[in-house]
ZADO-548693 format. One record per residue (C-alpha): residue in one letter; x, y, z. Coordinates in Angstrom, 2 decimals. Layout:
<site r="a" u="X" v="Y" w="Z"/>
...
This chain:
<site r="x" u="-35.52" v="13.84" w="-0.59"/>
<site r="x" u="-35.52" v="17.63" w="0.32"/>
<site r="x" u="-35.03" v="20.03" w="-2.77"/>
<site r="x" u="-32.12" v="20.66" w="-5.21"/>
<site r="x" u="-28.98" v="22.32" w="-3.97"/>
<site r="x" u="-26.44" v="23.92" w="-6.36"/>
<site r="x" u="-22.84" v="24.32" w="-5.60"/>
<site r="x" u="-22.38" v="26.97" w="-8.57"/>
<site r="x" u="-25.08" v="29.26" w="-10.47"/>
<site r="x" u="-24.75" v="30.83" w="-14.07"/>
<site r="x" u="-25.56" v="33.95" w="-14.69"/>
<site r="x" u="-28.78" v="34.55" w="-16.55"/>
<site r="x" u="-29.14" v="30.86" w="-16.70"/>
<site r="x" u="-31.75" v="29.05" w="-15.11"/>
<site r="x" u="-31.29" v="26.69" w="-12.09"/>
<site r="x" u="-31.35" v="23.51" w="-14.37"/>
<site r="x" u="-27.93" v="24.07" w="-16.16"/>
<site r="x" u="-26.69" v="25.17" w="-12.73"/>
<site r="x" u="-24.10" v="22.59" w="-11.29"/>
<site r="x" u="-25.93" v="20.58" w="-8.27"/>
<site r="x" u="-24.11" v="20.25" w="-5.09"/>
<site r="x" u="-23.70" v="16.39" w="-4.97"/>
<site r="x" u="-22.25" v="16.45" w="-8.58"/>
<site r="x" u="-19.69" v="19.13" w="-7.16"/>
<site r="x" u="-18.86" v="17.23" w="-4.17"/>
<site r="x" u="-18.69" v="13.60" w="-5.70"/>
<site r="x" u="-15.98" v="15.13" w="-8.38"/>
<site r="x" u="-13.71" v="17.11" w="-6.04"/>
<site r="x" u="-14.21" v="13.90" w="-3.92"/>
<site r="x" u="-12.96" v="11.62" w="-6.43"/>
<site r="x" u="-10.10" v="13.86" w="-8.11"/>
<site r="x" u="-8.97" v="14.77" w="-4.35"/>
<site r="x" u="-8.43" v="10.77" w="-3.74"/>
<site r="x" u="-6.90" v="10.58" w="-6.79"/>
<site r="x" u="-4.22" v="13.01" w="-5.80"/>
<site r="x" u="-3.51" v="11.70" w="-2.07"/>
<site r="x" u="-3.84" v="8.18" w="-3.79"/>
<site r="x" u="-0.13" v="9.07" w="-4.70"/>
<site r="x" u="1.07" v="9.16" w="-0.80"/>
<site r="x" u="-1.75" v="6.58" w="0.62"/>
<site r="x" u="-3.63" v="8.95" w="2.25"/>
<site r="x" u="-7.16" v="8.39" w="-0.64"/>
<site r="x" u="-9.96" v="7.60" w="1.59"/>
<site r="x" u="-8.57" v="10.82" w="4.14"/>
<site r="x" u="-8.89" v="13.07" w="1.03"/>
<site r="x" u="-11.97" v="11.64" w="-0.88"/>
<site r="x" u="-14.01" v="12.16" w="2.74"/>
<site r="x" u="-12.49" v="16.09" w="2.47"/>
<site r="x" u="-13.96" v="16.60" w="-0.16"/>
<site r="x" u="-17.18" v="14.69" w="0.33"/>
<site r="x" u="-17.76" v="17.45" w="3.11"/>
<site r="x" u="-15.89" v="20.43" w="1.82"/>
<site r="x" u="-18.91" v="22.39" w="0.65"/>
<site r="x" u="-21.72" v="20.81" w="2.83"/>
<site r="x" u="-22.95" v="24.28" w="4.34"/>
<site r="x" u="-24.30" v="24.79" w="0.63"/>
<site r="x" u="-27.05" v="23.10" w="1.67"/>
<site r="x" u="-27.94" v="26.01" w="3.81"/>
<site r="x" u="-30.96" v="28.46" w="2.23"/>
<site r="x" u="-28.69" v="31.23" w="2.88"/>
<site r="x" u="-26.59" v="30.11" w="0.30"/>
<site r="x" u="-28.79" v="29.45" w="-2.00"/>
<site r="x" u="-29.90" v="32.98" w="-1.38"/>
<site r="x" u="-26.97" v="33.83" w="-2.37"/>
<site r="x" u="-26.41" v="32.35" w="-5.25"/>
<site r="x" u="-29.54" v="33.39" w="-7.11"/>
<site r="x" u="-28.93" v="37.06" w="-6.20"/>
<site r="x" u="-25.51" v="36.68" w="-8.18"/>
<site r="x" u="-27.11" v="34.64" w="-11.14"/>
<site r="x" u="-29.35" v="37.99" w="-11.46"/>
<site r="x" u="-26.39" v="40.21" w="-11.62"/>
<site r="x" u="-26.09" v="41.66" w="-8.15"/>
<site r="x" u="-22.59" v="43.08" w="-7.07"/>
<site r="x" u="-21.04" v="43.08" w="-4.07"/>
<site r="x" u="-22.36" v="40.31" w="-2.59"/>
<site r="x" u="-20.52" v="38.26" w="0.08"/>
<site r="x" u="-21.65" v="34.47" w="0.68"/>
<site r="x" u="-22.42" v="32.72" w="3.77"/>
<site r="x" u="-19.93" v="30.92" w="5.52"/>
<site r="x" u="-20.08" v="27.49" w="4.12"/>
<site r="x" u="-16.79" v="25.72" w="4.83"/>
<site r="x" u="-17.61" v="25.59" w="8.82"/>
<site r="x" u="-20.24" v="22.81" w="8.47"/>
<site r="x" u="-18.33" v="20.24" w="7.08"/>
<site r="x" u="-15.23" v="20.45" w="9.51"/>
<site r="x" u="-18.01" v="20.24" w="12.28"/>
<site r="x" u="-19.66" v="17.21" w="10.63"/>
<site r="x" u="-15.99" v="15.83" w="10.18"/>
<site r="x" u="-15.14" v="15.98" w="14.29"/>
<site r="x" u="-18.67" v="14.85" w="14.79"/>
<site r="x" u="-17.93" v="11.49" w="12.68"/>
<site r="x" u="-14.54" v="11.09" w="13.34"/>
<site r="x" u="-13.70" v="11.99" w="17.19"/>
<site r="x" u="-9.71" v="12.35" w="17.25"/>
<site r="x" u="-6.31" v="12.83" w="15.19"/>
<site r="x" u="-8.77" v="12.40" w="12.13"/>
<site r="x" u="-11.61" v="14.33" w="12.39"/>
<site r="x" u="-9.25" v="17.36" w="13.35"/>
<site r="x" u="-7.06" v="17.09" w="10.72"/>
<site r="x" u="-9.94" v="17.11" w="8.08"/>
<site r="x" u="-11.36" v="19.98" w="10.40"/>
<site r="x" u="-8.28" v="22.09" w="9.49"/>
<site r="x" u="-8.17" v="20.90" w="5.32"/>
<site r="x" u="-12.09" v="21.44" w="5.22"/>
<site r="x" u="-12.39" v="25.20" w="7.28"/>
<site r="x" u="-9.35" v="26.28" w="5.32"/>
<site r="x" u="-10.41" v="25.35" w="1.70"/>
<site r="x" u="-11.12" v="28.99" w="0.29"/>
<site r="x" u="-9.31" v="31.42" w="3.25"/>
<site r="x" u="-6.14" v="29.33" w="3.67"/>
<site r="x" u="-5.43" v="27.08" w="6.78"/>
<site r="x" u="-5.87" v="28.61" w="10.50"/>
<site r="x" u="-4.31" v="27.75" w="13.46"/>
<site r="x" u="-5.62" v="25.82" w="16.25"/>
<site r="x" u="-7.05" v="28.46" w="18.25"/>
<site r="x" u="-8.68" v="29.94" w="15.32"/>
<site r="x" u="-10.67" v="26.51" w="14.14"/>
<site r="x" u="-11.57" v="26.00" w="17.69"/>
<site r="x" u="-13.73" v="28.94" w="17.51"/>
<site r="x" u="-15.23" v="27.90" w="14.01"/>
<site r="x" u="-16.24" v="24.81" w="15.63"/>
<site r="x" u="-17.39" v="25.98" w="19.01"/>
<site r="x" u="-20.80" v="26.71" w="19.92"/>
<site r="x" u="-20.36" v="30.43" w="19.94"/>
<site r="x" u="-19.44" v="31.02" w="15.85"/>
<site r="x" u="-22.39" v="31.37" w="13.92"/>
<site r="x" u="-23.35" v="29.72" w="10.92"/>
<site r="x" u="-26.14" v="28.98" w="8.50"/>
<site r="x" u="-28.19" v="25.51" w="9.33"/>
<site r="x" u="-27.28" v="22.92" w="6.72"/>
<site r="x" u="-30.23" v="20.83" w="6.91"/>
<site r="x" u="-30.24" v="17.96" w="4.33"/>
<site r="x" u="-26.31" v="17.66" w="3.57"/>
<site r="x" u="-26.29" v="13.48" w="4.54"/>
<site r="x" u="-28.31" v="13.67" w="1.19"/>
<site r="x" u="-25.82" v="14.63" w="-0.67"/>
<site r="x" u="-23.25" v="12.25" w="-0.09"/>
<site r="x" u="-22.58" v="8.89" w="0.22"/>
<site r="x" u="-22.42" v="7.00" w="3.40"/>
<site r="x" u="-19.30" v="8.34" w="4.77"/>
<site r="x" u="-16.30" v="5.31" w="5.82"/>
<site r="x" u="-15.92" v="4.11" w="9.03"/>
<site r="x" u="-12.56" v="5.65" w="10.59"/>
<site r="x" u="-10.43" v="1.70" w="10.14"/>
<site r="x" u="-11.36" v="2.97" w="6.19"/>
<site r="x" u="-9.63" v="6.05" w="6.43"/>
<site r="x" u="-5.43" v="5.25" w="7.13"/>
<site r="x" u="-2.73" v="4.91" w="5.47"/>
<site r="x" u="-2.56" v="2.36" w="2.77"/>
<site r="x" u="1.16" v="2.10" w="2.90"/>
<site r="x" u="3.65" v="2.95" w="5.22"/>
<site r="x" u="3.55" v="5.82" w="6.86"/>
<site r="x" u="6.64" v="6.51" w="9.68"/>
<site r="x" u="5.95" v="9.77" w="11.92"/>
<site r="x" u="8.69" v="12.18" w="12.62"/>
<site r="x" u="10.16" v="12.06" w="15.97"/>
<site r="x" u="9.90" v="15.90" w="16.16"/>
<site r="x" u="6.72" v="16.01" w="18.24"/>
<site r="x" u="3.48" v="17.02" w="15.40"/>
<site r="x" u="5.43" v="17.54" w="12.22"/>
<site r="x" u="4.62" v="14.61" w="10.41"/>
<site r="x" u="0.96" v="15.35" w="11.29"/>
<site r="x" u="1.34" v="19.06" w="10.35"/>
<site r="x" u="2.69" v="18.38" w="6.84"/>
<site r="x" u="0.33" v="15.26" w="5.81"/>
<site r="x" u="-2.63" v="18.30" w="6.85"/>
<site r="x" u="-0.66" v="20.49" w="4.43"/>
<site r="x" u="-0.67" v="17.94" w="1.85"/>
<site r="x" u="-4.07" v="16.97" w="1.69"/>
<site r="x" u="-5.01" v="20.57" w="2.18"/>
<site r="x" u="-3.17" v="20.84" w="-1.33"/>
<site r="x" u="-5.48" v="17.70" w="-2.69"/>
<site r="x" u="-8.81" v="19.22" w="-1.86"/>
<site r="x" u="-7.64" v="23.00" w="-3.01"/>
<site r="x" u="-6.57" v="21.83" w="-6.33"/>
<site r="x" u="-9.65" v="19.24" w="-6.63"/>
<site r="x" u="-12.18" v="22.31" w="-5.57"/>
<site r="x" u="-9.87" v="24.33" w="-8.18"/>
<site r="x" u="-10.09" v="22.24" w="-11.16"/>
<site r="x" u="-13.64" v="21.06" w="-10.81"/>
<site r="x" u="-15.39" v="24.51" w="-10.27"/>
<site r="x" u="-12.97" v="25.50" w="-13.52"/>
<site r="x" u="-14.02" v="22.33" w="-15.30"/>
<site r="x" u="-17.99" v="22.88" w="-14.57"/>
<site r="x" u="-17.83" v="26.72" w="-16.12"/>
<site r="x" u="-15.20" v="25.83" w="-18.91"/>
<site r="x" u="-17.78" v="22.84" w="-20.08"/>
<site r="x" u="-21.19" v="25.49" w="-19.57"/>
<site r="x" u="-19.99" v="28.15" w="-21.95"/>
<site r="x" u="-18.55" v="25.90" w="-24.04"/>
<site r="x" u="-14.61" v="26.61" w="-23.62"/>
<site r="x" u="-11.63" v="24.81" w="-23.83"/>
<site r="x" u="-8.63" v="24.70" w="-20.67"/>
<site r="x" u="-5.57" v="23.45" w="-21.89"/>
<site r="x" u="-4.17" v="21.74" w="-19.22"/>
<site r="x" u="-1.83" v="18.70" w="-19.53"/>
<site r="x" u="-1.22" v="16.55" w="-22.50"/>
<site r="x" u="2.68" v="17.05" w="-21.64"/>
<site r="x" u="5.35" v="14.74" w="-23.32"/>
<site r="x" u="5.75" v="11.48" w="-20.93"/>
<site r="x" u="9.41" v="11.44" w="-18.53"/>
<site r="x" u="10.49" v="8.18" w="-20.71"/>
<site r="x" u="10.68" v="10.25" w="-23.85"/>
<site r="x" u="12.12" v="13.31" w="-22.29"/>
<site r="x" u="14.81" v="10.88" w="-20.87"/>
<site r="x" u="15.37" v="9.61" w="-24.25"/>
<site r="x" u="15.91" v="12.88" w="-25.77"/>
<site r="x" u="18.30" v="13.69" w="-22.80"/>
<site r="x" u="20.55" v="10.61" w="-23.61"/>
<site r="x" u="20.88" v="11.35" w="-27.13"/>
<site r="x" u="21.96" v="15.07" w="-26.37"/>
<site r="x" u="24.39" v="13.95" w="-23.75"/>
<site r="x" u="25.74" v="11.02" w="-26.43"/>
<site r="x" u="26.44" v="14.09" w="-28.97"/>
<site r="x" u="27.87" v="16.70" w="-25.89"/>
<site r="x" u="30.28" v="13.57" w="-25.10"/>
<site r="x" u="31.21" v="13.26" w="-29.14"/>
<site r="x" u="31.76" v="16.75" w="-29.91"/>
<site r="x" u="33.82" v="16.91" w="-26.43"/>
<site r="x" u="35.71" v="13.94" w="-27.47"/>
<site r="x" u="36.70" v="15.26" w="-30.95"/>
<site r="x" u="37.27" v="18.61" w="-30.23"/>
<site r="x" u="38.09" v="19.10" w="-26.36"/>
<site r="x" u="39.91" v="15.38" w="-25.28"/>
<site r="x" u="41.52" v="16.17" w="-21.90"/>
<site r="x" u="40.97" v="15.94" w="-17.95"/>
<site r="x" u="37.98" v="17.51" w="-17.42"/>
<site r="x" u="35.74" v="16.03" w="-20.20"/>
<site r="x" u="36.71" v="13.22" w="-19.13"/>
<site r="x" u="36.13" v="14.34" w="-15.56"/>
<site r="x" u="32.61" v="15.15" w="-16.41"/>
<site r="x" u="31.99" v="12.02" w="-18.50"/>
<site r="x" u="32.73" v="9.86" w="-14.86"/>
<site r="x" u="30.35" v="12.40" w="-13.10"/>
<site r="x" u="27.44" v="11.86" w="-15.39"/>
<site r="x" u="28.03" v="7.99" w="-15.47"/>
<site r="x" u="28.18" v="8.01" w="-12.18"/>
<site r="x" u="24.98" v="9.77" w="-11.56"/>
<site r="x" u="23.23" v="7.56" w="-14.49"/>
<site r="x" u="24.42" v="4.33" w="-12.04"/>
<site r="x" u="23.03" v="5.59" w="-8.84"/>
<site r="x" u="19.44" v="6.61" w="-10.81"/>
<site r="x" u="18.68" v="2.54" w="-10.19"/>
<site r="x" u="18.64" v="3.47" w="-6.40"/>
<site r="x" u="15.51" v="2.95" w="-4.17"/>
<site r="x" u="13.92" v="6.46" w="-3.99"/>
<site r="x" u="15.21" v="8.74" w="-0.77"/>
<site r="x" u="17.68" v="11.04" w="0.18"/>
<site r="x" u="20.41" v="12.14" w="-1.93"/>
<site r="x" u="23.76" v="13.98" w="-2.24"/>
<site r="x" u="25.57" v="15.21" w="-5.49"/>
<site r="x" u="29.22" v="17.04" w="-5.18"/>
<site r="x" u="30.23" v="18.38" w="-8.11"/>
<site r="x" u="33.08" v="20.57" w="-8.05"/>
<site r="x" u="32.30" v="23.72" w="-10.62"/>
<site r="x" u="33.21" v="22.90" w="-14.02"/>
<site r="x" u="32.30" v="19.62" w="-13.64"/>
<site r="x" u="28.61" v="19.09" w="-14.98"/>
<site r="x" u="26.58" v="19.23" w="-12.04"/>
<site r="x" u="23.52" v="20.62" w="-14.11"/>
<site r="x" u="23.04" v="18.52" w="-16.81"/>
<site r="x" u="24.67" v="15.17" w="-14.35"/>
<site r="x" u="21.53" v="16.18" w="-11.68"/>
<site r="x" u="19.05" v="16.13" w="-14.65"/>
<site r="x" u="20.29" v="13.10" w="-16.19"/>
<site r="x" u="20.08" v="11.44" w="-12.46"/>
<site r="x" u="16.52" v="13.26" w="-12.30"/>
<site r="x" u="14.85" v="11.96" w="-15.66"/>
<site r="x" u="16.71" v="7.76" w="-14.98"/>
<site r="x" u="15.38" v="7.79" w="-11.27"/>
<site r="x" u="11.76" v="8.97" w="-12.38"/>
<site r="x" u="11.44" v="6.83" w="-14.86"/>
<site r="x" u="12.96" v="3.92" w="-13.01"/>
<site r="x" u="10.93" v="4.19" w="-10.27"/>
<site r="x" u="7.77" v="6.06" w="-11.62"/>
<site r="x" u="8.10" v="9.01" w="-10.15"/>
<site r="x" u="5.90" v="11.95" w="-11.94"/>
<site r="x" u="7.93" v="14.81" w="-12.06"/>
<site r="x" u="11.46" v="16.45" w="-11.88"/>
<site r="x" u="11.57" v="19.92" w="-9.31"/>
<site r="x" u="14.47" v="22.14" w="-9.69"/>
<site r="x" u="15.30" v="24.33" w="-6.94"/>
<site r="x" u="17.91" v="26.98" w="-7.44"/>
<site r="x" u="18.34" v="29.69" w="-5.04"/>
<site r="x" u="19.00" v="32.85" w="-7.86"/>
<site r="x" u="16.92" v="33.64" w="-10.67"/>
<site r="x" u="19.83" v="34.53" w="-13.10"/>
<site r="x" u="20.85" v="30.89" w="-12.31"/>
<site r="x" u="17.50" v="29.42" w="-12.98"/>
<site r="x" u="17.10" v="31.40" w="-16.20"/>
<site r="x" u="20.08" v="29.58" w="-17.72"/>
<site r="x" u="19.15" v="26.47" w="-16.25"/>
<site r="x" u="16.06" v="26.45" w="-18.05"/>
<site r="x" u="17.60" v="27.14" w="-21.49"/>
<site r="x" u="20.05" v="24.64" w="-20.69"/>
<site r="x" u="17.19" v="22.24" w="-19.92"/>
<site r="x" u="14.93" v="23.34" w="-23.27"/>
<site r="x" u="17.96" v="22.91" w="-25.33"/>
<site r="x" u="18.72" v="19.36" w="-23.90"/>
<site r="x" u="15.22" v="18.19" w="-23.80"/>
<site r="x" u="14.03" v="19.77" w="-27.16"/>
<site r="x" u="10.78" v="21.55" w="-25.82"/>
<site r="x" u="9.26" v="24.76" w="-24.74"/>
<site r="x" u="6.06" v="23.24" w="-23.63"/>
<site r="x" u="7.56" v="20.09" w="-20.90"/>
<site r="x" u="9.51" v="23.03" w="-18.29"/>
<site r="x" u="8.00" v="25.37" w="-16.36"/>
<site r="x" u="10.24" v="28.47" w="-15.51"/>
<site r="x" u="8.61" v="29.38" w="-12.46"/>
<site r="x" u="9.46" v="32.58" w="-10.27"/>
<site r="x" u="8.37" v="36.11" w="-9.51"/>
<site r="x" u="10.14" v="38.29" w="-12.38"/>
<site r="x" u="9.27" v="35.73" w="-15.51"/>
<site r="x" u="8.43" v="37.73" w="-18.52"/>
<site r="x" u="5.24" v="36.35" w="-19.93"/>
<site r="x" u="4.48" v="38.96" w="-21.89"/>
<site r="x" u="8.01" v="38.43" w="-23.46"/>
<site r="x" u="7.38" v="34.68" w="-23.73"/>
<site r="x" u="4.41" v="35.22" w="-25.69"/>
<site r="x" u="5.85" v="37.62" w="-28.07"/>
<site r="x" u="8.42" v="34.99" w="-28.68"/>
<site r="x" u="6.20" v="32.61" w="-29.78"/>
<site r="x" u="3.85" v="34.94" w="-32.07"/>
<site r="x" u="6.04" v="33.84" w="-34.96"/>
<site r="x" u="5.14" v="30.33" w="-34.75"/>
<site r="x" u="1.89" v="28.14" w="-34.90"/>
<site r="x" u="-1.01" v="28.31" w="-32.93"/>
<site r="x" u="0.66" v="25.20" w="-30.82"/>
<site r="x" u="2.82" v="27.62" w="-29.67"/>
<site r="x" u="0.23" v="29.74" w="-28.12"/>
<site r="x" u="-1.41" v="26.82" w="-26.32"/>
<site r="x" u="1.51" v="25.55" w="-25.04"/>
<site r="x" u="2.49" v="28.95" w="-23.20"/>
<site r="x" u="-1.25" v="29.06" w="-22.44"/>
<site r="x" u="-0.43" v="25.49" w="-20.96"/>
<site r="x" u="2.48" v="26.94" w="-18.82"/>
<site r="x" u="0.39" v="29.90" w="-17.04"/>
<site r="x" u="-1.94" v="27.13" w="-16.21"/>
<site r="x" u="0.76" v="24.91" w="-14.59"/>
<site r="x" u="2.20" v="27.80" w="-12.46"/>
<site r="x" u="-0.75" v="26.74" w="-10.46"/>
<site r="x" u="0.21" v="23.46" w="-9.58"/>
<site r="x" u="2.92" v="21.76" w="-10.99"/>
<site r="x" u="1.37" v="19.60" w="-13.00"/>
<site r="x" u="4.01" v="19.42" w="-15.73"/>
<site r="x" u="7.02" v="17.00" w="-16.43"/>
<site r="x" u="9.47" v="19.74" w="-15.16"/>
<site r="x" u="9.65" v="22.98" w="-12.71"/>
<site r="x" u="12.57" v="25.03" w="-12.32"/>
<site r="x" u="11.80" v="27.17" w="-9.49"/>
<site r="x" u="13.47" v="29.54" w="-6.86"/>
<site r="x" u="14.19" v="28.39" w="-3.44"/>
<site r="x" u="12.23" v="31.23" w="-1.78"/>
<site r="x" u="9.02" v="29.77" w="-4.29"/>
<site r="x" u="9.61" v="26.48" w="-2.96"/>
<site r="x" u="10.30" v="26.73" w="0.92"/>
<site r="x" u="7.45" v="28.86" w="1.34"/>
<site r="x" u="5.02" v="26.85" w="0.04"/>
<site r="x" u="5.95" v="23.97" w="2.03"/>
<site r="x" u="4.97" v="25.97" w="5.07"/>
<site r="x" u="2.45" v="28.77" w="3.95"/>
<site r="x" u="-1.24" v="28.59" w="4.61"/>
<site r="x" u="-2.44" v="30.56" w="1.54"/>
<site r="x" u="-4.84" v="28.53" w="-0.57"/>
<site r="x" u="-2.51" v="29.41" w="-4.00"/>
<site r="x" u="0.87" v="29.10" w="-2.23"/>
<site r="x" u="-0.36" v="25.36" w="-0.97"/>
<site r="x" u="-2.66" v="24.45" w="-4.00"/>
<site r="x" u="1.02" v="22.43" w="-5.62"/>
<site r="x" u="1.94" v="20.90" w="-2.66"/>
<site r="x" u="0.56" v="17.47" w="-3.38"/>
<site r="x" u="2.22" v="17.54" w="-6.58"/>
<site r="x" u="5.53" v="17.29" w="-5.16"/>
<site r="x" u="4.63" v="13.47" w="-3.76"/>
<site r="x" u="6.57" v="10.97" w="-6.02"/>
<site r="x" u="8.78" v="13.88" w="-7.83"/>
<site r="x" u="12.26" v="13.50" w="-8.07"/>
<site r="x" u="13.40" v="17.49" w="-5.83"/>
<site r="x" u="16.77" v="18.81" w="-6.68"/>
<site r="x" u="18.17" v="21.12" w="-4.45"/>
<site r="x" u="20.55" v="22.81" w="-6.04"/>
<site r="x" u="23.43" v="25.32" w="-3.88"/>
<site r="x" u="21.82" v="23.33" w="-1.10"/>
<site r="x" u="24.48" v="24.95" w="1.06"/>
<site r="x" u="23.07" v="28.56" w="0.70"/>
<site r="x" u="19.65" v="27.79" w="2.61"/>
<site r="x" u="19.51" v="30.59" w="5.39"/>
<site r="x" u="20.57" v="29.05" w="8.63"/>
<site r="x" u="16.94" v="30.53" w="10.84"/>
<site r="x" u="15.04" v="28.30" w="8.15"/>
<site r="x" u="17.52" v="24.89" w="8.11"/>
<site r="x" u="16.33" v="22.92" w="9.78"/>
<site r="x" u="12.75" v="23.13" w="8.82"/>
<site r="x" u="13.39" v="23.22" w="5.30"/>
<site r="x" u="15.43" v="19.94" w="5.94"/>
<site r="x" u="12.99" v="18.35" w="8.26"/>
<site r="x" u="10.58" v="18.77" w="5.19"/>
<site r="x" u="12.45" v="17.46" w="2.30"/>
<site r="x" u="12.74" v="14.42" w="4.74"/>
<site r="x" u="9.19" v="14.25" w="5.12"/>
<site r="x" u="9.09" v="13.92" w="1.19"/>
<site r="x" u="11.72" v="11.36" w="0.85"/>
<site r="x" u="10.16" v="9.10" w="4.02"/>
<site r="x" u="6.52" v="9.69" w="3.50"/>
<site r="x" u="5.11" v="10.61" w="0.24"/>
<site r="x" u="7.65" v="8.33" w="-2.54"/>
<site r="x" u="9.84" v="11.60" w="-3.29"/>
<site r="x" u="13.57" v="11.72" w="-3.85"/>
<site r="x" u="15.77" v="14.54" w="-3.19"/>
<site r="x" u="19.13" v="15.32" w="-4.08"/>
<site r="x" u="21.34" v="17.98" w="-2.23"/>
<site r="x" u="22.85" v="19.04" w="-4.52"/>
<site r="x" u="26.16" v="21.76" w="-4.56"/>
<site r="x" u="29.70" v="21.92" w="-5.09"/>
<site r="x" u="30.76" v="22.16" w="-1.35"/>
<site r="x" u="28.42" v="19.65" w="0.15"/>
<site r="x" u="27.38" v="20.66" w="3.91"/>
<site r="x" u="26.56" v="18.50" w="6.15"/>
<site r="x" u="22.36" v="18.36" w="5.83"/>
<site r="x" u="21.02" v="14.52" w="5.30"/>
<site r="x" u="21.25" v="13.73" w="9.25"/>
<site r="x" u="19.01" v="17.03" w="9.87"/>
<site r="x" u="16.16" v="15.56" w="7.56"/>
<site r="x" u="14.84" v="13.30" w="9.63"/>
């Protein structure tokens, strides 16, 4: 055995409370197959991240590292995400080892294209000898280990299903690396990250039925007439087709007639039905999603459960709103900015512009969520405003969801267009 390697220092601590590389890469390993576990893709992801910080072994970065324990600025690290795509086309010659090529070189600057990773893996790119790093992992899996544990049915579009599983396991790793590196310096100086802990989809269903039962009373009592009862066969309706297999959906609601709080209902029975882990809302104007989430928070009873996510949210505001209440309240917002990261809450009500663009960007932040949308119930709501240049690749994606990773989504509007034959 050659000597320790550290995948994070501490300032002004010594090397023994630092976190050791194999710790580092055995956790994001293991939380990174938990995530692609969701879409049968665990062995693909747990080798990611197995390799994802290999060139740490290199005495460069070590260097490195000690330098910015003793308080140096401006430093700039080695490059250390090269070595393990290399070691992944070395082990795994093929459709395999390049894909993990892409999710590995990509894990802090964002995914490249193919030109640019051919370079990083040619001859001619420089990097830092990682001596040692077969030390600090297990024996990786032969290549039978590493497919699909479930069905997996590619796109006929030539590379898209490929594209998007890279993409999603890109997500796995980011968010793994993410949470682990935050985990390892929120346990060293002793601090507390208030992630999760949300209320459970059965009980937010629940609370949805019994505020639908009393909408449906008061309606009854004080509004009897066509269009309650219009809205009461809408909702029904929607409640009956929640025992559906997961896939592709439409909802045509005329306005007036319900559509929100119908979709949601649909949303919470499906999820639960079919243990799905979480209900996206898509709306293509913030004014819209803004009432959409009150309507939601009212319905559902909580603050805490529905993340209100888009570019002009208040937080400041937020918090001031809460200052009158208990320290609870202050978690739970503290909760929310913490979730903006990557979904992982019961409910997101998002913009359309949020959520098409980080089905295809390459930034590390804009793709860390992506995994988090396997086995969600995605409703696209004004699905007939999507902008024509970006249709069909918005479409060919939701398919990808509903086909490949246990999603369902409902297209959602009050003039339906003609969009399920696109997806697929």
């Amino acid at each position: 055995m050659g000597k320790i390697k550290y995948a994070h220092s501490l300032s002004d601590r010594p090397p023994e409370e630092w976190e050791k590389l194999s710790d580092h890469l055995m956790a994001v390993a293991t939380v990174a197959a938990e995530f692609a576990a969701a879409f049968g893709w665990a062995e693909l992801a747990q080798v990611a991240g197995l390799l994802h910080d290999i060139g740490k072994c290199s005495d460069e970065f070590l260097t490195y590292i000690q330098r910015s324990s003793a308080g140096e600025q401006g430093l700039r690290g080695p490059d250390h995400s090269t070595a393990g795509a290399r070691v992944a086309t070395d082990t795994y010659p093929g459709n395999f080892g390049r894909m993990l090529a892409h999710v590995i070189a990509g894990h802090h600057a964002g995914l490249s294209d193919k030109e640019a990773l051919e370079r990083r893996l040619s001859g001619t790119h420089e990097i830092p000898r990682y001596n040692g790093w077969n030390e600090q992992v297990p024996i990786l899996p032969p290549i039978p280990a590493l497919r699909h544990t479930g069905s997996f049915t590619p796109n006929a579009k030539n590379g898209f299903s490929q594209q998007f599983l890279i993409r999603m396991l890109f997500s796995c790793l980011v968010d793994a690396d993410f949470l682990e590196t935050e985990r390892f310096y929120a346990k060293a100086n002793n601090e507390t990250v208030e992630r999760g802990s949300h209320t459970d989809l059965t009980t937010l269903r629940d609370r949805l039925r019994r505020y639908m039962a009393g909408v449906a009373a008061e309606a009854a009592e004080k509004h009897p007439g066509k269009l309650n009862a219009l809205r009461a066969d809408v909702l029904q309706h929607a409640v009956e087709k929640a025992r559906s297999k997961p896939g592709l959906f439409t909802l045509t609601v005329p306005t007036g007639g319900g559509k929100t709080l119908a979709s949601l209902s649909f949303a919470l029975e499906h999820a639960v039905a079919h243990r799905l882990s979480r209900i996206i809302y898509v709306i293509p104007y913030t004014s819209i999603i803004e009432q959409t989430a009150d309507v939601f928070r009212r319905a559902l009873v909580t603050d805490d459960d529905i993340l209100e996510h888009h570019a002009s949210f208040d937080w400041e505001q937020a918090e001031n709103k809460r200052k009158d209440g208990d320290d609870e309240g202050a978690d739970g917002l503290r909760k929310l900015r913490l979730a903006v990261e990557n979904w992982d809450i019961p409910i997101v009500v998002t913009t359309a512009v949020q959520f098409y663009e980080s089905l295809f960007a390459n930034r590390t932040s804009r793709c860390r969520k992506l995994h988090n949308l396997a086995k969600s119930a995605i409703i696209v709501d004004e699905a007939q405003v999507m902008p024509l240049k970006l249709l069909l690749p918005s479409v060919t994606a939701l398919g990808e969801l509903a086909e490949n990773y246990g999603s369902s989504i409902v297209l959602c509007t009050a003039t339906q267009p003609a969009l399920p034959h696109l997806a697929r």
